[in-house]
Residue frames as qw, qx, qy, qz and C-alpha x, y, z in Angstrom:
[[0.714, 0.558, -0.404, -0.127, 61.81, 104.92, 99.53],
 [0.081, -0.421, 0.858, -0.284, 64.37, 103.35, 102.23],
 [0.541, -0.144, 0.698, -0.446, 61.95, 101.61, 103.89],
 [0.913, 0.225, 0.138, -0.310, 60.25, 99.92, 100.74],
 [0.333, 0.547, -0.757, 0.128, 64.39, 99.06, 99.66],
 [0.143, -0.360, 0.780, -0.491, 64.99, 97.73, 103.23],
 [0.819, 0.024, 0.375, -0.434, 61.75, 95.47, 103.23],
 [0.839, 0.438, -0.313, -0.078, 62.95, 93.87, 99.93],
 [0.253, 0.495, -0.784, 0.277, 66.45, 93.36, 101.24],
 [0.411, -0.171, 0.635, -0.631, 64.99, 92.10, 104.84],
 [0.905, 0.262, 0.016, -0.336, 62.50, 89.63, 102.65],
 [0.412, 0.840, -0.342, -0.090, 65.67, 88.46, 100.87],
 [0.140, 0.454, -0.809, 0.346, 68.22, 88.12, 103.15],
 [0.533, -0.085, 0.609, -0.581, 65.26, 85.93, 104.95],
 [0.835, 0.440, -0.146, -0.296, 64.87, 83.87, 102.01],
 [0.460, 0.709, -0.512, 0.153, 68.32, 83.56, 101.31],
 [0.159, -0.451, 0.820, -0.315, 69.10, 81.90, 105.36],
 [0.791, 0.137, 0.434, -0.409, 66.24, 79.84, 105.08],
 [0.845, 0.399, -0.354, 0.006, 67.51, 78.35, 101.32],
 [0.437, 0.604, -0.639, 0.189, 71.24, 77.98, 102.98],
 [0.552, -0.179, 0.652, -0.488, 69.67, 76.14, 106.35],
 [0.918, 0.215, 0.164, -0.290, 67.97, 74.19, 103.98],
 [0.420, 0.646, -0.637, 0.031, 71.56, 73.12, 102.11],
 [0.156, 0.515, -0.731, 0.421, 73.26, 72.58, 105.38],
 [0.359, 0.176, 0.866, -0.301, 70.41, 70.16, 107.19],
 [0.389, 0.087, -0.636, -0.661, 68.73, 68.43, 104.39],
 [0.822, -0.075, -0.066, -0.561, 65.65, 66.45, 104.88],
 [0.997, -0.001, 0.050, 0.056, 67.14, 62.91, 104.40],
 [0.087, -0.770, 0.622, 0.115, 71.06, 62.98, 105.30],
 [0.934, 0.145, -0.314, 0.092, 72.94, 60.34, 103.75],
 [0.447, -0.753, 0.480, 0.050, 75.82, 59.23, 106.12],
 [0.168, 0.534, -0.829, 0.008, 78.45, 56.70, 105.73],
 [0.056, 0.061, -0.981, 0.177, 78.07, 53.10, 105.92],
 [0.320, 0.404, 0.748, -0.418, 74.09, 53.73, 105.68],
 [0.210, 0.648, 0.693, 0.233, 70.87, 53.27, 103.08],
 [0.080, -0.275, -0.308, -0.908, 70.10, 56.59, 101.51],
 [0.242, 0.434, 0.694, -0.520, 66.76, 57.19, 104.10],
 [0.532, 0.531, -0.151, -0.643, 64.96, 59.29, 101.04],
 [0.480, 0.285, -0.650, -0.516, 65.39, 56.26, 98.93],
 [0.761, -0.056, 0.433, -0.480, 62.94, 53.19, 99.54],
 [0.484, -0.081, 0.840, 0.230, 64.14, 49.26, 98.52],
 [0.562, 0.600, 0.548, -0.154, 61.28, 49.79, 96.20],
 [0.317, 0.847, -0.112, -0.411, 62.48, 53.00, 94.32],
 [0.285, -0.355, 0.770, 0.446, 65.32, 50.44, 92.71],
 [0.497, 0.372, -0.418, -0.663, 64.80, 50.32, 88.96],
 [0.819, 0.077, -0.562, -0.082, 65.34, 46.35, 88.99],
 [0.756, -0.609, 0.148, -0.189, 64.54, 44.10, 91.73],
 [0.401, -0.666, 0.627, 0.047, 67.88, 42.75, 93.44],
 [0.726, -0.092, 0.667, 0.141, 67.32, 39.06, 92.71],
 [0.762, 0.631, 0.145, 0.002, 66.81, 39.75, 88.61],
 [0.196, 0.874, -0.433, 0.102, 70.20, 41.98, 88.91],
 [0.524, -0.501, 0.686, -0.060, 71.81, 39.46, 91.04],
 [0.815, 0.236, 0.527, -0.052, 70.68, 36.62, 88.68],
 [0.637, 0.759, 0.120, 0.065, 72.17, 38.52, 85.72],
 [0.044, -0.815, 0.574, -0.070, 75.55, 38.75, 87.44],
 [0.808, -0.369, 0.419, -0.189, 75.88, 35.17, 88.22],
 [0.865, 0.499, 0.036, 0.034, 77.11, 34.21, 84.95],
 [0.236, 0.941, -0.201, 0.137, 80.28, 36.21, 85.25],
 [0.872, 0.005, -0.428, 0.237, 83.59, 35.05, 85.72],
 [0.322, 0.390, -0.348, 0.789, 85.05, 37.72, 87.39],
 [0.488, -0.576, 0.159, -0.636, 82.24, 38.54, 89.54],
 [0.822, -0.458, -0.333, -0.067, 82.47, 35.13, 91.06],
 [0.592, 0.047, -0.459, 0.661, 86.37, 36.13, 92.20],
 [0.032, -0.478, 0.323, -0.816, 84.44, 39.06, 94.65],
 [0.137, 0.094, 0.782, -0.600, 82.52, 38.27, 97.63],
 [0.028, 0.483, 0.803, 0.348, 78.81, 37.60, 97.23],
 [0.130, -0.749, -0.463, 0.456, 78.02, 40.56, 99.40],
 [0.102, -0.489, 0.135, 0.856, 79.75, 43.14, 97.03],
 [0.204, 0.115, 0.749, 0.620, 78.56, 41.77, 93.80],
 [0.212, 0.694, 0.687, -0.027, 75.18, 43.74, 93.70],
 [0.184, 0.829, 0.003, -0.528, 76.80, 46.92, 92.81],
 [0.276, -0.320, 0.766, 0.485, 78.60, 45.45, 89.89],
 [0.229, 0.527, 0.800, -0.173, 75.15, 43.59, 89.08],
 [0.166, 0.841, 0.186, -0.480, 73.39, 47.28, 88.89],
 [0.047, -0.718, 0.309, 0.622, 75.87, 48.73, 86.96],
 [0.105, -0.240, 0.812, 0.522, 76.30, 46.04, 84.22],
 [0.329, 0.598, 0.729, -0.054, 72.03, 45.35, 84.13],
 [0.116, 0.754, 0.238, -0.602, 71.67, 49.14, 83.71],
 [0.008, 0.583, -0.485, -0.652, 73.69, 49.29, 80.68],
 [0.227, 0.228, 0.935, 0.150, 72.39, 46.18, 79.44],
 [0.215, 0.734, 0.640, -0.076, 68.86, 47.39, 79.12],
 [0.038, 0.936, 0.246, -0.248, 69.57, 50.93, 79.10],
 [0.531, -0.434, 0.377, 0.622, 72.97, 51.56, 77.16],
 [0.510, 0.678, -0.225, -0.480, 73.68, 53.53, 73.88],
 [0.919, 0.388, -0.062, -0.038, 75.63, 51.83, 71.53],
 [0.747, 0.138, -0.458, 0.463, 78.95, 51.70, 73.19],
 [0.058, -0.766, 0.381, -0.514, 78.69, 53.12, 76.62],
 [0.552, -0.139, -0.631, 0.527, 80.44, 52.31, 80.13],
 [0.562, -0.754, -0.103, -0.323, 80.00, 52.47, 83.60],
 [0.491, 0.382, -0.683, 0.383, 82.12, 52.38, 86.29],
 [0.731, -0.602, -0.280, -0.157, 81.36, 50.97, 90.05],
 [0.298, 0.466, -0.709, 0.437, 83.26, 50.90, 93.26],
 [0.762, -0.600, -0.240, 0.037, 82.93, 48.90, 97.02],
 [0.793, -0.495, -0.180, 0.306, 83.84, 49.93, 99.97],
 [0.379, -0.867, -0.044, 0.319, 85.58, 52.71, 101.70],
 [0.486, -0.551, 0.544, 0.407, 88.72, 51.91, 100.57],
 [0.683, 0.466, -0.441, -0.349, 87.49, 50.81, 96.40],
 [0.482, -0.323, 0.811, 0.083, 88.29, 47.21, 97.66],
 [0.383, 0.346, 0.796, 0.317, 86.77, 45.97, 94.48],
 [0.024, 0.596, -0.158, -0.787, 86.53, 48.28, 91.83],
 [0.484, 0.185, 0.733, 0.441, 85.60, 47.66, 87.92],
 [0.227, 0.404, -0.330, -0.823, 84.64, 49.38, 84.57],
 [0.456, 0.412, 0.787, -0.047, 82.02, 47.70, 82.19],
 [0.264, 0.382, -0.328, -0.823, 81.75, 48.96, 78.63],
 [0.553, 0.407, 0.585, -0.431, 78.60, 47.64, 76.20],
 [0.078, -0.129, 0.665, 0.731, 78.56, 47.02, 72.60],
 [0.574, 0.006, 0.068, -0.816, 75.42, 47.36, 70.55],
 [0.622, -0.048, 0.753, -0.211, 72.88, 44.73, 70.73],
 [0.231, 0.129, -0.843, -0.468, 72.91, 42.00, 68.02],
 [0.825, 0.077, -0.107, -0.549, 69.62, 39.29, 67.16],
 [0.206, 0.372, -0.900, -0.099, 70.25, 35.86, 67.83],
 [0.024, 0.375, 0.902, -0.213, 67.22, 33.97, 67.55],
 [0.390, -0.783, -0.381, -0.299, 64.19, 35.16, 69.44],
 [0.650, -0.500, -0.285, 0.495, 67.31, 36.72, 71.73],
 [0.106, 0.939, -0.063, 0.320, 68.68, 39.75, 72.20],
 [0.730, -0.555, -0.138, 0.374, 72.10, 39.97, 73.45],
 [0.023, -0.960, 0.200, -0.196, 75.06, 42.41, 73.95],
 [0.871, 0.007, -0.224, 0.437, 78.56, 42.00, 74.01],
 [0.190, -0.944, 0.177, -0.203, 80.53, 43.75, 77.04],
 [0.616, 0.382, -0.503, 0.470, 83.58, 44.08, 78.60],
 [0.704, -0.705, -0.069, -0.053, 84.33, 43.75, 82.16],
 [0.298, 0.626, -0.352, 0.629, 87.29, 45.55, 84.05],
 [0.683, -0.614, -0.236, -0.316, 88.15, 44.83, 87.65],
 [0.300, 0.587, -0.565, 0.496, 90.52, 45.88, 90.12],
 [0.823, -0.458, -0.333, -0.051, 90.57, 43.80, 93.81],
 [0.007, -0.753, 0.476, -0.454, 92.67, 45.20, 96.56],
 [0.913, -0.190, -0.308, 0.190, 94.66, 42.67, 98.73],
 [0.531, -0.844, 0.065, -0.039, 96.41, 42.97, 101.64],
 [0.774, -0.289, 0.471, 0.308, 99.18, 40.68, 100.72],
 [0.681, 0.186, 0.474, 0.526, 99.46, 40.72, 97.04],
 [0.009, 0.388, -0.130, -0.912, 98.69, 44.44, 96.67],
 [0.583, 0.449, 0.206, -0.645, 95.95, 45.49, 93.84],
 [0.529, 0.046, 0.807, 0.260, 94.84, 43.01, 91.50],
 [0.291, 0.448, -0.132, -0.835, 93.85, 43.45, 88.06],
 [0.387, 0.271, 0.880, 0.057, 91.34, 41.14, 85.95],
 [0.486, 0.393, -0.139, -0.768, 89.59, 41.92, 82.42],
 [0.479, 0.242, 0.808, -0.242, 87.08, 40.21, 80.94],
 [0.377, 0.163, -0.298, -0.862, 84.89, 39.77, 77.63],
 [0.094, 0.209, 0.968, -0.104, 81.44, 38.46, 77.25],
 [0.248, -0.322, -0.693, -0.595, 78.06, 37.96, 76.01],
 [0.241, 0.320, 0.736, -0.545, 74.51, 38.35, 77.64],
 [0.154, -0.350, -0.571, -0.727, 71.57, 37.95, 76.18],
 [0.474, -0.070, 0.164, -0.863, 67.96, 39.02, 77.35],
 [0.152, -0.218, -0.947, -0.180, 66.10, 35.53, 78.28],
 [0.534, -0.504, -0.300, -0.609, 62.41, 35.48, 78.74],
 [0.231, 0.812, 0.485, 0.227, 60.86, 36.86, 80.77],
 [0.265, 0.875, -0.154, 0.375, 63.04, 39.96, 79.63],
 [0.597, -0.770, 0.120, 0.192, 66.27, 39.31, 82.15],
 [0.265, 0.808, -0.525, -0.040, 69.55, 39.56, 81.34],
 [0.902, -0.334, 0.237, 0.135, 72.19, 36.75, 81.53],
 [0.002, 0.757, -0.611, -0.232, 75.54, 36.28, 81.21],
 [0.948, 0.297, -0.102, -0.055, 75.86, 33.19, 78.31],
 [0.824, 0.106, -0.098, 0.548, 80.05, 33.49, 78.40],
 [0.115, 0.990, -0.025, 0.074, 82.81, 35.17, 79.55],
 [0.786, 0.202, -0.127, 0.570, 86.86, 34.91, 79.03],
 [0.461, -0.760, 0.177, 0.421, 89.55, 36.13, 80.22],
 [0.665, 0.744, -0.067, -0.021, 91.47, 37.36, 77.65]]
């Protein structure tokens, strides 16, 4: 009776280092400063240039660098297409959140043969000199053919 215990346990506890090895060296580490390896350019839901094109409209995005503005982009397409009826996202760049923002969605209205969606845009810019800036925003996009987003207006309130 020990010995058929002691096999289970011995199975077990050999299961059990083999799951926590697997924890502690995963297949595809993500590091700092580097591409997810397990995720391929492809596996993105929307291709850069549509997301990029659907940020371009924006006043605030133009006050960040052009390199940061594709995670903004993401975040404000995703909701676009894919948002309930008032939700938000929030994004950050860089190590430090140098550029930071919040993006809430309203539901979408008919106008035309468009579809568009009024959102709000929230955005915080760290500066060396002037300390952390703060910048909100409201505005429209609508869905032009063929099916992208765009940004039609946005104010500063």
């Amino acid at each position: 009776m020990i010995g058929f215990f002691g096999r289970h346990f011995l199975v077990s506890l050999s299961l059990l280092a083999v799951l926590t090895g697997c924890a502690f060296d995963p297949i595809c580490p993500c590091e700092k400063n580097t591409p997810n390896p397990c995720r391929e350019e492809d596996d993105d839901l929307f291709p850069t240039q549509v997301l990029m094109r659907s940020y371009e409209g924006s006043a605030l995005g133009g006050l960040i660098p052009l390199k940061a503005r594709l995670t903004p982009a993401r975040a404000l397409y995703a909701l676009l297409e894919n948002g309930n009826k008032n939700d938000a996202a929030t994004w950050v760049v860089g190590d430090d959140k140098e550029y930071s923002g919040y993006f809430e969605v309203f539901p979408p209205t008919q106008k035309g043969t468009l579809i568009c969606r009024k959102f709000t845009q929230e955005m915080t810019i760290k500066t060396h000199d002037y300390g952390d800036r703060f910048f909100k925003g409201q505005g429209e996009s609508c869905k032009n053919p063929p099916n992208t987003w765009r940004v039609v207006k946005e104010v500063q309130p």
